[in-house]
N, C-alpha and C positions, 0 to 999 in steps of 0.2 A: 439637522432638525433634532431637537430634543425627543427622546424616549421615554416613554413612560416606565417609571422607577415598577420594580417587584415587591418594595417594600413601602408602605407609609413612613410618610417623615416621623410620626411618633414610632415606629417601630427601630428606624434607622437611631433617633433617640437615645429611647431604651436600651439599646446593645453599646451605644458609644459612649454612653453617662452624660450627657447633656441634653439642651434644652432641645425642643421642638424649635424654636425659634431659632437658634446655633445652626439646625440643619439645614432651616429656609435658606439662611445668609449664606450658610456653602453653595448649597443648589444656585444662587441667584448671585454667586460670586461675589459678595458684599467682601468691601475692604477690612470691615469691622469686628476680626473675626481670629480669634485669639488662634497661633501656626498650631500650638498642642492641638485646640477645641476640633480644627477645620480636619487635623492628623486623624484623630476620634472618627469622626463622619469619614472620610478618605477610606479607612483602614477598615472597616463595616462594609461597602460600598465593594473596593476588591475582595474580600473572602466570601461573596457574596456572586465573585465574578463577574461583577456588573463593573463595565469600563468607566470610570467616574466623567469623561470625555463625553459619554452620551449621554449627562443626564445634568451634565453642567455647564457648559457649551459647546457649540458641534464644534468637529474635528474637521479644521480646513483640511490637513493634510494626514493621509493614513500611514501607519508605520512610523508615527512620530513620538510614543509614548516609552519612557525607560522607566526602569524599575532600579529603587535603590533598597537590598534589605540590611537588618540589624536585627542583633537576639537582644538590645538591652532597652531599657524606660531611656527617653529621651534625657539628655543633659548636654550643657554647655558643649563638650566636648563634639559631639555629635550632632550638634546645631550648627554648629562652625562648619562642618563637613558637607552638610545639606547645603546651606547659605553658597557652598563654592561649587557643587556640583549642580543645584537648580541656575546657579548665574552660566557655567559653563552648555549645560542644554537648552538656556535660551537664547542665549546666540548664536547656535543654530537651529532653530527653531523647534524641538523637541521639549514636549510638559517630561516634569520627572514626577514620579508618585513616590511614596517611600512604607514600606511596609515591616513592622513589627513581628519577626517570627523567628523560630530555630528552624534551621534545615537538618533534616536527616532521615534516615529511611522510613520514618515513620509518619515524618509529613507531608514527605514530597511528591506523594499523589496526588494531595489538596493542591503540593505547592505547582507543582503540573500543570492541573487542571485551569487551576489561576492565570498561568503564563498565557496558554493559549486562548483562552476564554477572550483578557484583556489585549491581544495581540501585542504582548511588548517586543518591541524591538532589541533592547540590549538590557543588558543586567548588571549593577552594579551590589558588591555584596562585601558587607564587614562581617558575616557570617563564621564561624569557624566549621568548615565541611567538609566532609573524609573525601577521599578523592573516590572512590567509585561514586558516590554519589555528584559531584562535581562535573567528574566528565558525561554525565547525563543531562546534566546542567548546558555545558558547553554544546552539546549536541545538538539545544533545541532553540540556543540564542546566543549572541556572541556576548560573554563576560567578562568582567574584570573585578580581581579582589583587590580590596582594598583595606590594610594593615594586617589581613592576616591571610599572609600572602606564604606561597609556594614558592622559593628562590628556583627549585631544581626542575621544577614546571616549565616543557618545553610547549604547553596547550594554553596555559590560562597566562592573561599578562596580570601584573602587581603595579602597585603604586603601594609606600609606606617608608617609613623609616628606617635607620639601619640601626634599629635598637642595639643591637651589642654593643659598637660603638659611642652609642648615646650612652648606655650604661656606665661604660668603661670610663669616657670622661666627668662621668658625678664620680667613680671609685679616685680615678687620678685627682678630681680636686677633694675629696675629704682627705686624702694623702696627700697633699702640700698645705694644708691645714693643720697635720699632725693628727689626722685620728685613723688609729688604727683596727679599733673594737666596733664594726658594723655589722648593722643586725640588715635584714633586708625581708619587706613584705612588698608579695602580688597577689595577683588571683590565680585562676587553674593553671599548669601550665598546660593546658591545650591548647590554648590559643599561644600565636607562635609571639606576639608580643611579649609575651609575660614568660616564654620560655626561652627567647634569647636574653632578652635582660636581666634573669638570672644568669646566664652566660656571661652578660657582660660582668655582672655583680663578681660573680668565681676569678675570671680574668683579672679583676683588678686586687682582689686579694692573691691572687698568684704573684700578681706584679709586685706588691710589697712583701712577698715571703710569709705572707699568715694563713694557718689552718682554716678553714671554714669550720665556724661552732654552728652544728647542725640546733640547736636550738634556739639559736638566731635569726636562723633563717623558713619562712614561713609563706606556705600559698594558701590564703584562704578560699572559701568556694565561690564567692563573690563578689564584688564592687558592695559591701557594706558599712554604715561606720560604727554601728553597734559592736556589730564584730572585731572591727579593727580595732576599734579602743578596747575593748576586752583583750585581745591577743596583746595589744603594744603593752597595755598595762602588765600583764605577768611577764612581759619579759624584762621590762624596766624593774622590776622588782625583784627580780633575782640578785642574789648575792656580791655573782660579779656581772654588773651591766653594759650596755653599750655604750661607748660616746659619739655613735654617728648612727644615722637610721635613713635608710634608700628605702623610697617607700614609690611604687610603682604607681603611683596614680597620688594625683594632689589633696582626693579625700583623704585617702589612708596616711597622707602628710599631716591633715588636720586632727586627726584622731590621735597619731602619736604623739602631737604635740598637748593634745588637750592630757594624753593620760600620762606626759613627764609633769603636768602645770600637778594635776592630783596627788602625785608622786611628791613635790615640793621639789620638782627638778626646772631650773633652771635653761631655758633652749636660748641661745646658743650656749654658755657655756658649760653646765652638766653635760648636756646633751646636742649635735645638731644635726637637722633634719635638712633632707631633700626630696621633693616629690618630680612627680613626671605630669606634662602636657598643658602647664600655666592656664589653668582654667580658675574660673571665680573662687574657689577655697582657697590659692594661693593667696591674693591678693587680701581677703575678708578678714584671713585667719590673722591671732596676734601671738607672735611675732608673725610677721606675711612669711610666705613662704617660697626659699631659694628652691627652683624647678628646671627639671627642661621645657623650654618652651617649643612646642609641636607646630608646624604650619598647616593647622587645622582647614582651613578657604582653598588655601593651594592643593591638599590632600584630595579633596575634594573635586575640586577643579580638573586637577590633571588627571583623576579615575576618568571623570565624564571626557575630557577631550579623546582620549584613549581608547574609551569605549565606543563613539560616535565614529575615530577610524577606522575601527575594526568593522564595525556597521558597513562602514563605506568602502572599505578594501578587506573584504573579507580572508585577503592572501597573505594581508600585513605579520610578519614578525612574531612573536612573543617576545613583549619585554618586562623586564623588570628593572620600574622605576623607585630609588630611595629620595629622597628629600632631606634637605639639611637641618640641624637640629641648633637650639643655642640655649645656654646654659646660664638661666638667668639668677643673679645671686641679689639673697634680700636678708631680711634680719635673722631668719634659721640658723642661718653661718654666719653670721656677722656682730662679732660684737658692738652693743650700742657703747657711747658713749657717758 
């Protein structure tokens, strides 16, 4: 039986930036109901520690609720990830919620209070989280990270990529291409993504015998493209420039390629770009853009199945799972005709 809400649907509103009307349709389970809009309402509803189960339809079975978090604004990237782990929790019959936050010592007595309030069962997290604070985490529910993962973790299991390797094969194909001057942009390296791929990035200039020019090489502080095109721009204009640019994510592929087009440079032949994770700016951008392609559903999927064992055999293993990566080439590297 439905519960009565603590908040009014205009209040619920107000705090999610949407309509009165958007709330009804969550409450009342309408199909009609944009994933961001219904996330909005959702994402109000737990920080509120109100189980969204009781107030949107009752909960046949208890124990059945997983939590997936993230520190960034929804995109492609992270839509694909949902889309694989909501299809994986409902085939065994568990709802997933997905919640917008950073974990760290400072929130994780809200983030705490939240777990229990909502009774989740299991946790799923792309979160980047120190490990004291982690194995607090794991204390009070069974977990699993997902892409920024712990290899040496004999407590939490993983699911992600073997970025090095991912890295290493964009560096060995601009080097059978013949270019040797690559510039290479991420984001922090705290997250372990963005710090092995720089590893792989060094590896494969190792492999051809080249120094790293440290002003080439670049972490901005986040997933921006203002940013990136600012950064890509001064470094295309130096003196002596790149002819190849690994760019850790598919926006910052778009940005470098907008600020060679300002430049009056040429992609691919002044310059050619590779980005990571084949999400919509690959394809949009012109020249489209050579990527690694990520198994965004499967990522996703296999956290949730992972997660649901551990639930069910709480004795199970720690593992850590990588997934295979494919290196899709488009006009970036590829001369037109």
């Amino acid at each position: 039986m439905k519960k009565k809400l603590r908040l009014t649907n205009a209040e619920i509103a107000k705090r999610a930036n949407v309509s009165s009307a958007t709330v009804s349709r969550v409450l009342n389970k309408s199909a009609n109901v944009k994933p961001e809009m219904e996330q909005r309402v959702l994402d109000v509803l737990i920080k509120e520690g109100i189980n969204p189960n009781n107030v949107i339809s009752p909960v046949v079975q208890q124990g059945k609720l997983l939590l997936l978090t993230l520190p960034f604004d929804f995109n492609s990237f992270f839509n694909e990830i949902i889309r694989g782990a909501k299809s994986s929790a409902a085939q065994h019959g568990y709802q997933l919620l997905i919640l917008q936050e950073h974990i760290n010592a400072n929130t994780f007595p809200v983030f705490q209070r939240m777990m229990r309030n909502i009774k989740t069962a299991g946790l799923i997290t792309l979160n980047q989280i120190d490990e004291g604070i982690i194995e607090k985490i794991i204390s009070l529910v069974p977990t699993v990270q997902l892409c920024d993962y712990d290899i040496s973790s004999d407590k939490v299991s993983s699911v992600s990529l073997d970025d090095i390797r991912a890295a290493t094969d964009v560096m060995d194909y601009f080097a059978s291409l013949g270019r040797k001057r690559i510039a290479f942009m991420s984001g922090p390296l705290k997250y372990k993504d963005n710090f092995n791929r720089r590893a792989g990035y060094l590896e494969g200039l190792n492999r051809m015998n080249i120094e790293p020019n440290d002003s080439w090489i670049v972490h901005l502080p986040e997933i921006n493209y203002e940013m990136a095109l600012s950064t890509a721009t001064q470094i295309l204009s130096q003196p002596k420039r790149p002819d190849g640019f690994f760019a850790i994510s598919d926006l910052f592929a778009s940005a470098v390629i907008n600020a060679a087009r300002r430049l009056n440079l040429h992609v691919p032949d002044d310059l050619m770009v590779v980005g990571f994770d084949n999400v919509d700016y690959a394809l949009i951008s012109t020249p489209t853009i050579t990527t690694i392609s990520t198994p965004k559903f499967q990522l996703g999927y296999m956290a949730c199945e992972m997660l649901i064992d551990k639930i069910r055999n709480p004795k199970a293993s720690t593992q850590h799972i990588f997934l295979e990566h494919e290196l899709i080439i488009r006009e970036s590297t590829t001369k037109q005709n």
